[in-house]
TIVO-2410 file (N, C-alpha, C; in nm, 3 decimals):
# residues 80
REC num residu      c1      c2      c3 atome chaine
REC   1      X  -1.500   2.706   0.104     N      A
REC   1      X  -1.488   2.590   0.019    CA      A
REC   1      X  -1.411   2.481   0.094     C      A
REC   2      X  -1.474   2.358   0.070     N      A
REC   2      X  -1.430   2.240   0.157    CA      A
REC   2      X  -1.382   2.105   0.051     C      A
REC   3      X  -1.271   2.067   0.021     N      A
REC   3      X  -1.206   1.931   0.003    CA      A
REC   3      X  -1.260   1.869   0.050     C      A
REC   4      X  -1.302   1.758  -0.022     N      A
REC   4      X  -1.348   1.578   0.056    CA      A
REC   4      X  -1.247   1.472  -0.049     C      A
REC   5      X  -1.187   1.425   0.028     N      A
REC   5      X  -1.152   1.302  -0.016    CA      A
REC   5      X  -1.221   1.171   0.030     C      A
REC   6      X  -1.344   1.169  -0.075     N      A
REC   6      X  -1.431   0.991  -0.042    CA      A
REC   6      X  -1.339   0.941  -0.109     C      A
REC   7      X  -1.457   0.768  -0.060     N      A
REC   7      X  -1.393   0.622  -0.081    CA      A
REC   7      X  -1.243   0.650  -0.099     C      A
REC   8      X  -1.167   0.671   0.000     N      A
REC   8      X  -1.013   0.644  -0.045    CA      A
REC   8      X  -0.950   0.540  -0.036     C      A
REC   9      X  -0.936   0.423  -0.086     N      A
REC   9      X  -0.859   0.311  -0.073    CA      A
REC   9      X  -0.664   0.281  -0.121     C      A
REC  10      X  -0.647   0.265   0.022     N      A
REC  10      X  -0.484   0.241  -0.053    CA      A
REC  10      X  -0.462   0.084   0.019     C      A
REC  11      X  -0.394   0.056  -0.105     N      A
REC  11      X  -0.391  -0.088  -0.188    CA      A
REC  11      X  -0.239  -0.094  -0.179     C      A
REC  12      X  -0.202  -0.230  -0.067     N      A
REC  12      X  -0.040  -0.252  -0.080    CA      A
REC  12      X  -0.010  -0.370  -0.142     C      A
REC  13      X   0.105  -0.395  -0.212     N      A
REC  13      X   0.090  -0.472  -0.359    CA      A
REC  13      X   0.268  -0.522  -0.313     C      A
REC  14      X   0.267  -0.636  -0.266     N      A
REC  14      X   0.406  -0.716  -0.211    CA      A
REC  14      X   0.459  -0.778  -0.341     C      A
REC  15      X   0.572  -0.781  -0.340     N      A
REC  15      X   0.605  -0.887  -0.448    CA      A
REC  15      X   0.717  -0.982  -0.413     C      A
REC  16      X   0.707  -1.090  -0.379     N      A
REC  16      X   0.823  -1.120  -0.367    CA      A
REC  16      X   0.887  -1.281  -0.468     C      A
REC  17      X   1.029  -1.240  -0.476     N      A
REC  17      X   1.098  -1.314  -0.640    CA      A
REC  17      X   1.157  -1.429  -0.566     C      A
REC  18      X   1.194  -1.436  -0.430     N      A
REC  18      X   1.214  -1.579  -0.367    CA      A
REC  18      X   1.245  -1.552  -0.287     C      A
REC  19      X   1.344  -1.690  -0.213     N      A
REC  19      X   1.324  -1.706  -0.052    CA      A
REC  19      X   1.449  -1.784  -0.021     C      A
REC  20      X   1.522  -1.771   0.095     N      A
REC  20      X   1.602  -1.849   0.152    CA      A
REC  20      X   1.599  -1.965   0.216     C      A
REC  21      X   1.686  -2.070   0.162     N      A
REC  21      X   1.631  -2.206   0.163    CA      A
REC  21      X   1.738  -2.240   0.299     C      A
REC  22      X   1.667  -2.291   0.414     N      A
REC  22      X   1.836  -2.327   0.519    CA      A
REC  22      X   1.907  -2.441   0.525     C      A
REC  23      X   1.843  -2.560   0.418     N      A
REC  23      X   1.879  -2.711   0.451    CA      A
REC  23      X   1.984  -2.683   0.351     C      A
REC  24      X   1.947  -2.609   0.201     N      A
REC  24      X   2.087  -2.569   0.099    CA      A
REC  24      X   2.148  -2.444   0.101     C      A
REC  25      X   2.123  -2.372   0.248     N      A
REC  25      X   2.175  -2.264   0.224    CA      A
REC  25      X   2.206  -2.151   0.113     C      A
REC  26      X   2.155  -2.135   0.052     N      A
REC  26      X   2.131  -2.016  -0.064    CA      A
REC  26      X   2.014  -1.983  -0.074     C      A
REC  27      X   1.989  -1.877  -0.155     N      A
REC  27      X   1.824  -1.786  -0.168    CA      A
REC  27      X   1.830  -1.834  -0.286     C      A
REC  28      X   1.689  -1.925  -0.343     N      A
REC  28      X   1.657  -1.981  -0.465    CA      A
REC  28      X   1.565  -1.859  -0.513     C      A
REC  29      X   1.522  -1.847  -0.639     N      A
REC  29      X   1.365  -1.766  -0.709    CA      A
REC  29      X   1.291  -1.829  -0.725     C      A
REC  30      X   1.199  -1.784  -0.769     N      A
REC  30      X   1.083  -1.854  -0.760    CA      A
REC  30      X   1.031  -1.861  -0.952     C      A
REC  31      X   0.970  -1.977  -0.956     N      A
REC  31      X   0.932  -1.932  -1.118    CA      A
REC  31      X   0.879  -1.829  -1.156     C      A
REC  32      X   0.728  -1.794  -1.106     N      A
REC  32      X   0.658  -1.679  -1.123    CA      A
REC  32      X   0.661  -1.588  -0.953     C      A
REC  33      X   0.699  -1.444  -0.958     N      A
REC  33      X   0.708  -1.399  -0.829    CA      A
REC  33      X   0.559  -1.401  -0.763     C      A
REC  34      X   0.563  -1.435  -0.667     N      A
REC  34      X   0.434  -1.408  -0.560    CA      A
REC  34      X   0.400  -1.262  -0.528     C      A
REC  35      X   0.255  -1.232  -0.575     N      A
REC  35      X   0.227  -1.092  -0.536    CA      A
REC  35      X   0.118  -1.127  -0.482     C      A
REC  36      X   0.078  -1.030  -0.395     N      A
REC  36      X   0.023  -1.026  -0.277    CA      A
REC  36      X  -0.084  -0.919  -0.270     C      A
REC  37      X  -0.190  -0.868  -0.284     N      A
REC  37      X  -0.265  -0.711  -0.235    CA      A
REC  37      X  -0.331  -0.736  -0.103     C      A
REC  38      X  -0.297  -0.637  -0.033     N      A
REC  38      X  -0.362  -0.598   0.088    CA      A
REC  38      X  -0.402  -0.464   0.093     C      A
REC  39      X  -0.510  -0.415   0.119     N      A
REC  39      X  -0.625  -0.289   0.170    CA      A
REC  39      X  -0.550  -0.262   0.307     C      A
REC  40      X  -0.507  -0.165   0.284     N      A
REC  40      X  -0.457  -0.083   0.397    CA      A
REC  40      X  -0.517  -0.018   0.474     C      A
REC  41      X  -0.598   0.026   0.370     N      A
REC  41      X  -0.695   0.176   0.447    CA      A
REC  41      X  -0.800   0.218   0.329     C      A
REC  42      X  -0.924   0.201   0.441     N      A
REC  42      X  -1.034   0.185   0.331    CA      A
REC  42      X  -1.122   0.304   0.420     C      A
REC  43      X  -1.155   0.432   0.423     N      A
REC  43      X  -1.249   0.551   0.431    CA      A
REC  43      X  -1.274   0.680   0.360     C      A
REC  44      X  -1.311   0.741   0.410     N      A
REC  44      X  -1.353   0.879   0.383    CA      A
REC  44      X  -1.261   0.976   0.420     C      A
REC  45      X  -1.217   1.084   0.381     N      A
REC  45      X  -1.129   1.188   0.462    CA      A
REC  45      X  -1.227   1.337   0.442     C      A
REC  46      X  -1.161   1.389   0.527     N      A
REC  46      X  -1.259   1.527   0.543    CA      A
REC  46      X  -1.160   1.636   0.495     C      A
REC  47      X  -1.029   1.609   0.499     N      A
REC  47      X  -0.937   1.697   0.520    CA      A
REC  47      X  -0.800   1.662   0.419     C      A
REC  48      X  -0.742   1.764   0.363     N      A
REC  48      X  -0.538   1.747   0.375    CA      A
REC  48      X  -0.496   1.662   0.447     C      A
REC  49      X  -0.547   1.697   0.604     N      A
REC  49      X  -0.437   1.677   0.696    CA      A
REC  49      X  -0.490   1.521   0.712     C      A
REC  50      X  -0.606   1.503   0.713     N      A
REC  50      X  -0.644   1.357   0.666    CA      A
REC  50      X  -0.569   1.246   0.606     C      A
REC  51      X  -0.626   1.325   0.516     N      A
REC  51      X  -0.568   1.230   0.409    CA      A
REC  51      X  -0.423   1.194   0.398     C      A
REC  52      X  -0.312   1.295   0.467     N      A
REC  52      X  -0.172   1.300   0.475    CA      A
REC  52      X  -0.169   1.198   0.564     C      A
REC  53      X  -0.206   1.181   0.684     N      A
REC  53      X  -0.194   1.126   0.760    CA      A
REC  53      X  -0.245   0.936   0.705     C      A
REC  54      X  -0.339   0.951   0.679     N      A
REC  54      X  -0.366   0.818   0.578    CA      A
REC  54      X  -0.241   0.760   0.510     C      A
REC  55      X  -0.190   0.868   0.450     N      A
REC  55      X  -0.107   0.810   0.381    CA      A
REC  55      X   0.081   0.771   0.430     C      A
REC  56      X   0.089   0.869   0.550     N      A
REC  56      X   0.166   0.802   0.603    CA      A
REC  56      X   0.174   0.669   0.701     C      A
REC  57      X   0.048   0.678   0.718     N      A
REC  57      X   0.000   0.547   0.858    CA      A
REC  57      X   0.035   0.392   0.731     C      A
REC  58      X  -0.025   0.446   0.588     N      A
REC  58      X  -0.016   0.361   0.503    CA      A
REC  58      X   0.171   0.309   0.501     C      A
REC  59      X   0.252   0.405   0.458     N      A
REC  59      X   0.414   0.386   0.413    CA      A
REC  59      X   0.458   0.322   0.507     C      A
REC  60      X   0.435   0.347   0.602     N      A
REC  60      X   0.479   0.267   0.747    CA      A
REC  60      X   0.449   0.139   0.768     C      A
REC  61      X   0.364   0.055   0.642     N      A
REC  61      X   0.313  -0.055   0.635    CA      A
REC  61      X   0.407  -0.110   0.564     C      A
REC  62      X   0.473  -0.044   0.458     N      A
REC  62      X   0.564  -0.148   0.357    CA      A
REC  62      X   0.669  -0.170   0.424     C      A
REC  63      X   0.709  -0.258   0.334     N      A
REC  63      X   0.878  -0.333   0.380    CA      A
REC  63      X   0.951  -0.308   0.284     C      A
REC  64      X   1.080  -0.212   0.386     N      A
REC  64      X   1.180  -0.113   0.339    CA      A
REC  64      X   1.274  -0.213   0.244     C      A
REC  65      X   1.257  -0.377   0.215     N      A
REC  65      X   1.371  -0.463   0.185    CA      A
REC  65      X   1.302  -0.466   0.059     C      A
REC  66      X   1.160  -0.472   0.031     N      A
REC  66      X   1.109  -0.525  -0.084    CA      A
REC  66      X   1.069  -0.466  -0.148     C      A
REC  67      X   0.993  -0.490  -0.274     N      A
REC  67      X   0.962  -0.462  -0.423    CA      A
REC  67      X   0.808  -0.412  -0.353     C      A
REC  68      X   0.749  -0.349  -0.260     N      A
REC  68      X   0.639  -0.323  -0.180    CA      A
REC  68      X   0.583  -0.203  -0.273     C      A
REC  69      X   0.497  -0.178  -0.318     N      A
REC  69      X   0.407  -0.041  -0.383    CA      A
REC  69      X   0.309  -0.033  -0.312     C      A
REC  70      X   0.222   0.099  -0.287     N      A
REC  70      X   0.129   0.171  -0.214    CA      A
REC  70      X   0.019   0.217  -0.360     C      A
REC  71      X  -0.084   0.193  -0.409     N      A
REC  71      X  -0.161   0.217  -0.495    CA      A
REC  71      X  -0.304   0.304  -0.405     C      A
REC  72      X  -0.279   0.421  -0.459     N      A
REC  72      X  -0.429   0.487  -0.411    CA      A
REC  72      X  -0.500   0.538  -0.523     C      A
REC  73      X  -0.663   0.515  -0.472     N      A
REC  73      X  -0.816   0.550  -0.524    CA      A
REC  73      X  -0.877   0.668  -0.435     C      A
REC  74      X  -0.921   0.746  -0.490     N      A
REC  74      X  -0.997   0.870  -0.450    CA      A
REC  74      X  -1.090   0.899  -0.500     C      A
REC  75      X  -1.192   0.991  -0.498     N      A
REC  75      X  -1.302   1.026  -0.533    CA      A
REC  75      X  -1.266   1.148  -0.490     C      A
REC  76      X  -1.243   1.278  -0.574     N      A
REC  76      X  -1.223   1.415  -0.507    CA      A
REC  76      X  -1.361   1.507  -0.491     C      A
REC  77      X  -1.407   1.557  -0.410     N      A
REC  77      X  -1.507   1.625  -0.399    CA      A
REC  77      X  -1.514   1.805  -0.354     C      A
REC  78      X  -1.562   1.882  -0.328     N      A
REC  78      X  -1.581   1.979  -0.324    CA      A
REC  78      X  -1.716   2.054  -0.294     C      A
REC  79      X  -1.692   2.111  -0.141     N      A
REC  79      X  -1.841   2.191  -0.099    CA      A
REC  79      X  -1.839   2.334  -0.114     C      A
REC  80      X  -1.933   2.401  -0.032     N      A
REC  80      X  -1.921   2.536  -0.085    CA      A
REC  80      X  -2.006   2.582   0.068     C      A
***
């Protein structure tokens, strides 16, 4: 018996609430926060070790400072 993880898409989802201004020196907010999606990683996996690996190549994408989420899609399958 064989695991497939199709179409796997992981979806990175930025948010950010404001920004540092240098002419007034302080970090202002923003009215509405800016969010952002970016496709990280868009295939097929054959495997666990796949797909693990997907998903760390993915974490290594966010930014350790921010409001950053990792959203994944799968399709689980199963051979014989």
């Amino acid at each position: 018996m064989t695991i497939n993880f199709d179409n796997v898409k992981i979806t990175k989802t930025e948010t950010k609430t404001g920004y540092y201004d240098n002419k007034k020196q302080k970090h202002l907010d923003y009215k509405k926060p800016k969010i952002t999606k970016k496709i990280v990683f868009e295939e097929n996996c054959y495997d666990l070790g796949q797909f693990y690996e997907a998903m760390c190549f993915a974490r290594r994408q966010l930014n350790t400072y921010g409001d950053d989420t990792l959203t994944v899609e799968f399709k689980l399958t199963e051979e014989y």
